[in-house]
N, C-alpha and C positions, 0 to 999 in steps of 0.2 A: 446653615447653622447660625443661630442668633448670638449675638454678643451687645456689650453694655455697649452705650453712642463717645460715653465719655468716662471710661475707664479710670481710675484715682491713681496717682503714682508712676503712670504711665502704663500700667500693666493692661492684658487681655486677659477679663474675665469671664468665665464662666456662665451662662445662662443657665437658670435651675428650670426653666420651662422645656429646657432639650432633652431629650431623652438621652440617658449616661450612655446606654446600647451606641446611639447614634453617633456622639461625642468621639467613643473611643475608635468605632468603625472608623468615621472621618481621621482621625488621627493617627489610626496604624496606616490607613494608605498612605499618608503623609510622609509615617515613616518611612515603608516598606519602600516607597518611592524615588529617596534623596537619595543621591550620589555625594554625600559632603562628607563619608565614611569617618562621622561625629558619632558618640555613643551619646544617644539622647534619652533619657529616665522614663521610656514608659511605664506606665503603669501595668501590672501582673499580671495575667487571666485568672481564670476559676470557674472549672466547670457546672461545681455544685453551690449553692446557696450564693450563687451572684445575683442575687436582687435584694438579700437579705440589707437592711438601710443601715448595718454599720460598714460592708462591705463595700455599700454604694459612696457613702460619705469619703470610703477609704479611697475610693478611686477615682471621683471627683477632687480630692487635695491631688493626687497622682497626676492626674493630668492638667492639673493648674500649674506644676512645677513644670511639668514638662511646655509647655505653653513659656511660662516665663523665662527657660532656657532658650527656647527659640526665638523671640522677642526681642530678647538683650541681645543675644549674638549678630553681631552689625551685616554679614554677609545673608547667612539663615534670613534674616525679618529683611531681604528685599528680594527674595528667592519670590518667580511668580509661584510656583507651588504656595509657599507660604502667604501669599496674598489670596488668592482663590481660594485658600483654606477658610480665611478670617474673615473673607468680606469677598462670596461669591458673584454678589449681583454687580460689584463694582469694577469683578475683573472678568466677564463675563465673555467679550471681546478675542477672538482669534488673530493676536497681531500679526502672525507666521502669514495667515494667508492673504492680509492685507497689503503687508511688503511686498510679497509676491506677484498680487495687480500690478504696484506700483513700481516693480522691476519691469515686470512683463510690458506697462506701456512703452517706459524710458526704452528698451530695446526695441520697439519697432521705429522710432525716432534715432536710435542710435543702434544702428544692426553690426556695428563692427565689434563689439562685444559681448562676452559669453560665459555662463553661469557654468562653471565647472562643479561647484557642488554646495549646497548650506553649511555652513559653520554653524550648527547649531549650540546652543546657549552659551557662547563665549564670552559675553558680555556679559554684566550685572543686571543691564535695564530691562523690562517686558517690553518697552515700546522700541527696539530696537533692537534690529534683523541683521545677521552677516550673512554675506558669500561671498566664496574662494571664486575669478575671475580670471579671465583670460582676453587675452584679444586676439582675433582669428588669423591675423597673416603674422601675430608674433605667439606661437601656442606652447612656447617653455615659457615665458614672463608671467610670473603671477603676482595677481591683485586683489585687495579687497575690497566689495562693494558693504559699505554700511545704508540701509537707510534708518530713519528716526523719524516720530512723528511729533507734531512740538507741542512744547510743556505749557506751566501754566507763567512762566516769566517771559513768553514772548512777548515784548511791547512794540516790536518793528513793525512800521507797514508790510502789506504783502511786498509791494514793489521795493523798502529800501532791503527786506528778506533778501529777497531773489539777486539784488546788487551784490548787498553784502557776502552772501553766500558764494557766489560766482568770482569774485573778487581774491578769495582763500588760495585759488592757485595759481594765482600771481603772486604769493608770498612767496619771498624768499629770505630764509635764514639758517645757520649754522644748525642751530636747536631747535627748529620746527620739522616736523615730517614734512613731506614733499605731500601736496592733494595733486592730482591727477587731472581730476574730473571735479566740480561739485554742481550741484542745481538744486534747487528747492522751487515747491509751491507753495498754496496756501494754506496746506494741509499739512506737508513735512518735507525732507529733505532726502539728499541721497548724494552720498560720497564715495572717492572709488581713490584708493593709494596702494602705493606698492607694497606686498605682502614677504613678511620681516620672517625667515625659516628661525631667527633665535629669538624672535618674542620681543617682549615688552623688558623694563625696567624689574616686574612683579615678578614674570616668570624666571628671570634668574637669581631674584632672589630665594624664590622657594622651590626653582630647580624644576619646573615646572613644561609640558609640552603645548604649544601657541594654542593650536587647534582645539585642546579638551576643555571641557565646561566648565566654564568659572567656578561651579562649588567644589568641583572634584580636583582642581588647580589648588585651590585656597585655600577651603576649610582649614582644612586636617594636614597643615604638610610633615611627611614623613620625618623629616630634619629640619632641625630650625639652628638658624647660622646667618649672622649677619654677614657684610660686604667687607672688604681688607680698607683699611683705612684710607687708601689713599685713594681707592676706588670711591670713599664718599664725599672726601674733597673733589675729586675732580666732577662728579656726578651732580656732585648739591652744586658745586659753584657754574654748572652751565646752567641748573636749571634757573637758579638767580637771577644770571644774564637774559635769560629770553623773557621771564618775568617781569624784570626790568625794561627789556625792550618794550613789552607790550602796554605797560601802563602808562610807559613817555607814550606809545600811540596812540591811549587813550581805548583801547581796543579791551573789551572786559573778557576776560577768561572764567577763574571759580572755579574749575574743573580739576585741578591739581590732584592726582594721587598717581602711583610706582605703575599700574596697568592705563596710563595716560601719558607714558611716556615711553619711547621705541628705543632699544640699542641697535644703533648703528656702528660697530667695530667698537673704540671705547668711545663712540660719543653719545650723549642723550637727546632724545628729542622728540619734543610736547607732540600730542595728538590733541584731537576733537574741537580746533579752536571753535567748530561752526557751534558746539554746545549751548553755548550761551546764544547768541544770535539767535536759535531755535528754541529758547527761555526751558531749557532740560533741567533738572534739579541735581545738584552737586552730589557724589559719592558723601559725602560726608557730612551734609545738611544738618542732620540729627547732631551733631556735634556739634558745630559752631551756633547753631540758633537757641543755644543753651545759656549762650553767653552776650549781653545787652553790646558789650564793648567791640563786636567782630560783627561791624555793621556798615563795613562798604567792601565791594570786591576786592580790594588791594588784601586789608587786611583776610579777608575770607583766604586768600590764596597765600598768604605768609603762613595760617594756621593749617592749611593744608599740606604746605611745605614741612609743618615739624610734625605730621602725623610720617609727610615720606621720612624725614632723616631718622623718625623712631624706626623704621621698619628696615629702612638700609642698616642699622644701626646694630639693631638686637634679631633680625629676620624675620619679626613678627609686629604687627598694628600693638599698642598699649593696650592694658587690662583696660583701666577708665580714664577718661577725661575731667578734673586735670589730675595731672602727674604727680602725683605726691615725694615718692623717689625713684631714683635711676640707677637700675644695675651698674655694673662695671662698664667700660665702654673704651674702646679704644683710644679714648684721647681723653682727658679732662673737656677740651677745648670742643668735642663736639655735646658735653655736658652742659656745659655754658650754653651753647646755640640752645640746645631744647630746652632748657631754665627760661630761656628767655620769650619761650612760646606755646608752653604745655604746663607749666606751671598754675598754681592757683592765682600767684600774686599777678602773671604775666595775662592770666585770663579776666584779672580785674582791670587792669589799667590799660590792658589794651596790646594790639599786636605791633612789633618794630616793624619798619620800611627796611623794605628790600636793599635800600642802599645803605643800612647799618648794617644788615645782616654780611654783606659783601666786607665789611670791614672788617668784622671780627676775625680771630687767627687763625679759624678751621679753615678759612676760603679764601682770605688777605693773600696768600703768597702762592698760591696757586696759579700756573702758568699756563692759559689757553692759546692752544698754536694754530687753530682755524681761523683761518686769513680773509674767510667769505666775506664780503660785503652784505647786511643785512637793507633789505628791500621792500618795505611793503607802504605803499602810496595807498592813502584814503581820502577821497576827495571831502572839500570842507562840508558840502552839504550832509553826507551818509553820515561824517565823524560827529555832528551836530546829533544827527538822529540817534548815534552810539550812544553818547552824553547821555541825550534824553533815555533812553532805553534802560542805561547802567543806574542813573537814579529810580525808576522805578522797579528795578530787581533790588536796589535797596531798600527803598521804602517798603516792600513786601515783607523783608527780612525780617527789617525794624518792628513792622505791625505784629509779626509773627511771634518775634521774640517776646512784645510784650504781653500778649496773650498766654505767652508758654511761665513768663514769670510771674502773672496774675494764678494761672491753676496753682503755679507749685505753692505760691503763698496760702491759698485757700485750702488745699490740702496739706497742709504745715501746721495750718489753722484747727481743720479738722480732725486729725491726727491728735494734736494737742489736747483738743476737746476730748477728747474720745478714748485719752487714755485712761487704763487702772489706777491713775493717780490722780488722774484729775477728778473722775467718777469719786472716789474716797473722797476727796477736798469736798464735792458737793454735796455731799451722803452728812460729813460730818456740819457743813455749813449749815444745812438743812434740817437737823436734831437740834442745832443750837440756834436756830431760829424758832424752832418749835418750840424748846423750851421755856426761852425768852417769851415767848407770846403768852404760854402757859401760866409763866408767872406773873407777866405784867396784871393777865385777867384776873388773878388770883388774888393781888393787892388792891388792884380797886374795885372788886366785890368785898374785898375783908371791908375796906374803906367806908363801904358806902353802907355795908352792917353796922359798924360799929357807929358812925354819923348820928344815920336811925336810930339807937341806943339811946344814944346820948342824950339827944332831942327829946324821946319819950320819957326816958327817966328821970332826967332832971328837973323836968317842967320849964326850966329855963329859956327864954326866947335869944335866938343869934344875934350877934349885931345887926343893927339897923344898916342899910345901906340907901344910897341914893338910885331913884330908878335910873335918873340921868347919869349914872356913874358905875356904871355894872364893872362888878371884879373882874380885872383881866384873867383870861383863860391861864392856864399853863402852857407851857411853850416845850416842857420836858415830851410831855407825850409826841405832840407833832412831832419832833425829832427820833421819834423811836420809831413813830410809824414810817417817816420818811428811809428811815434808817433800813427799815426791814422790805420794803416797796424795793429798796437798793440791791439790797442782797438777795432779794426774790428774781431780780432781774440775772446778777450775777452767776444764778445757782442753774437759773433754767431757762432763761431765755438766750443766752452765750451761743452755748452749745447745738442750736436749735436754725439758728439764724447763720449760714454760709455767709453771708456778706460780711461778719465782723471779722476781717481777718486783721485789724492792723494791732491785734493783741499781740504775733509775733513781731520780733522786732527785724525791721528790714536788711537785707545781705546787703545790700550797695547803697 
């Protein structure tokens, strides 16, 4: 199925060279397919007169709507289903049975562990595989093996990879999951931790079972109900603390959201540090790269932070980014926290530091009683490489953002151009240039009749003049012409020309 390379607005449209037959085929298996038991706007059938071209036009808006439901919805548009719909040749790739090599090696190097079954699609991402695990002289203990293959923010050597990677489970802290096992190559990674029978952070929110498939988890949940207040004080304020810990270690995370983070009894604690290390793209990329001001990881993971306290909050991700206002909520004071990070004003000037956030009254007086000693040694050469590494997943960010704020200007531009108002402005610009010229020609033909006249009738000769001294021209016309050369440009070359966008006036 073809589509536009650069779609206006963000949207996915339509290709009129696809046959509608083919379109809507592709799209019912689409439907008939998902598990995210979402009611999504197909368009009708019709046995008779469906080719007839008012029916067809009917069914092509149909499934443009339904396209742009699926788009917007944040879980939906990163479903592989939904990527192999849009852009088959790009997801063309079987990563199931790639994983599956790359388990299959790692076990003959490491025979004392054992694939008890795939966790199929429990994750969000296409390039990363689970299975439920075991170790064979201990065969009640269960484990998950993640592997992933790496994205396009890796900047680590393969070797300080492979350090880095291996180094994860000698972390030790309160609020980090425990790794097990980790190794990476050149190609991707493979993690193995102890498997959690009550789930993540996400699945008690939405009441959810660990093992079933992220869309059938998320989409749609049956009840939406946020967390008891003091459950999001104590939740938000470890996840602060480990946050905190991580950026005193310099050590970049960006991965922040409620299914990245594990309950153990009542405490919280982060998953997938290797993420970043393996240059993976953040759950919530599409959001923060919206915005010029959330352009280093610190802030990146603050704003991800107030997408979690909306969802412990209200049980559900926000309608849009930013937050214009906010239901009722259990405290004033966790209203302040999310004002302070989902807001418009908070998305122009930028995200707080984690060590204001700790200040405020939602999490100020919260009293954490794990005694753990926190533990994680980086030798100064790999943390040099970290550095290096986290400025270039930022400067990616940075280049990204400003491309993403050049189309929206130029579609702003264009839109503007292109409306029914503007169209009228130029319609009427353009009769009253016409008229104008109409008339100007009209007075200096009467002009140059009536001259003629004068000259034959009168017999009279004009003043004499000096050759050396010719009457200056008039200066009125030139202004007229210039004038209308002006407006000629205004009327029809504007509109025409994509590069003039700086007619609107800039957001920031």
């Amino acid at each position: 199925m073809a589509f536009m390379e650069k779609p206006p607005a963000g949207k996915v449209l339509l290709d009129d060279t696809v046959p509608l037959t083919a379109q809507i085929e592709a799209s019912q298996s689409l439907h008939s397919h998902t598990i995210s038991a979402l009611s999504l706007p197909l368009p009708p059938k019709k046995l008779i007169g469906n080719m007839e071209r008012e029916f067809i036009a009917e069914r092509q808006k149909g499934l443009q709507a339904y396209l742009d439901v699926i788009t917007t919805h944040h879980i939906l548009s990163n479903c592989e289903l939904v990527k192999k719909f849009l852009d088959p040749n790009s997801y063309s790739v079987n990563y199931t049975e790639i994983a599956l090599q790359h388990v299959s090696m790692f076990f003959r190097s490491e025979p004392k562990w054992e694939v008890v079954e795939p966790l199929k699609d429990i994750g969000w991402r296409i390039r990363k595989k689970y299975f439920l695990m075991k170790i064979k002289n201990q065969p009640k203990e269960r484990l998950v093996l993640s592997w992933a293959d790496l994205g396009p923010d890796k900047y680590l050597s393969d070797r300080d990879l492979q350090y880095a990677v291996k180094l994860l489970s000698s972390c030790s802290h309160p609020y980090i999951y425990k790794i097990t096992f980790a190794t990476a190559n050149e190609s991707s990674a493979l993690v193995i931790r102890p498997f959690s029978e009550k789930g993540t952070l996400k699945d008690l929110i939405y009441k959810a079972k660990p093992k079933d498939p992220f869309l059938k988890k998320y989409c749609n949940p049956k009840k939406i109900q946020g967390l008891e207040l003091q459950q999001i004080k104590t939740y938000g304020r470890q996840i602060l603390e480990v946050l905190k810990f991580l950026h005193e270690k310099g050590f970049p995370y960006g991965h922040l959201h409620s299914a990245n983070v594990m309950l153990d009894g009542d405490t919280c604690k982060l998953l997938d540090l290797e993420n970043s290390l393996l240059g993976l793209p953040s759950f919530y990329r599409s959001y923060f790269s919206q915005f010029r001001k959330i352009n280093t990881l610190e802030g990146v993971d603050v704003h991800c932070f107030g997408h979690l306290l909306y969802e412990m909050t209200y049980g559900r991700p926000p309608d849009t980014i930013p937050v214009e206002s906010f239901p009722p909520a259990p405290s004033v004071f966790v209203v302040s926290v999310l004002e302070s990070i989902l807001t418009c004003e908070a998305l122009k000037n930028g995200m707080p530091a984690v060590s204001r956030l700790l200040q405020m009254p939602l999490f100020s007086d919260v009293l954490l009683t794990n005694s753990e000693k926190p533990q994680f040694k980086i030798p100064t050469k790999l943390k040099e490489a970290l550095k290096i590494s986290k400025e270039c997943i930022e400067k990616r960010l940075t280049e990204e953002q400003k491309l993403i704020h050049q189309h929206r200007r130029l579609t702003r531009a264009q839109s503007h151009h292109g409306s029914e108002e503007e169209k009228k402005k130029r319609k009427i610009l353009a009769r009253k240039k016409s008229k104008r010229s109409a008339n100007e020609s009209g007075e200096e033909h009467s002009a140059k009749y009536s001259n003629s006249n004068n000259s034959a009738g009168s017999g009279a000769s004009s003043p004499l003049t000096s050759p050396s001294s010719p009457t200056p021209p008039s200066t009125a016309g030139k202004f007229k012409n210039h004038h209308s050369i002006y407006l000629f440009y205004i009327v029809f070359f504007i509109p025409l020309c994509p590069s003039v966008v700086d007619v609107i006036p800039k957001d920031d």
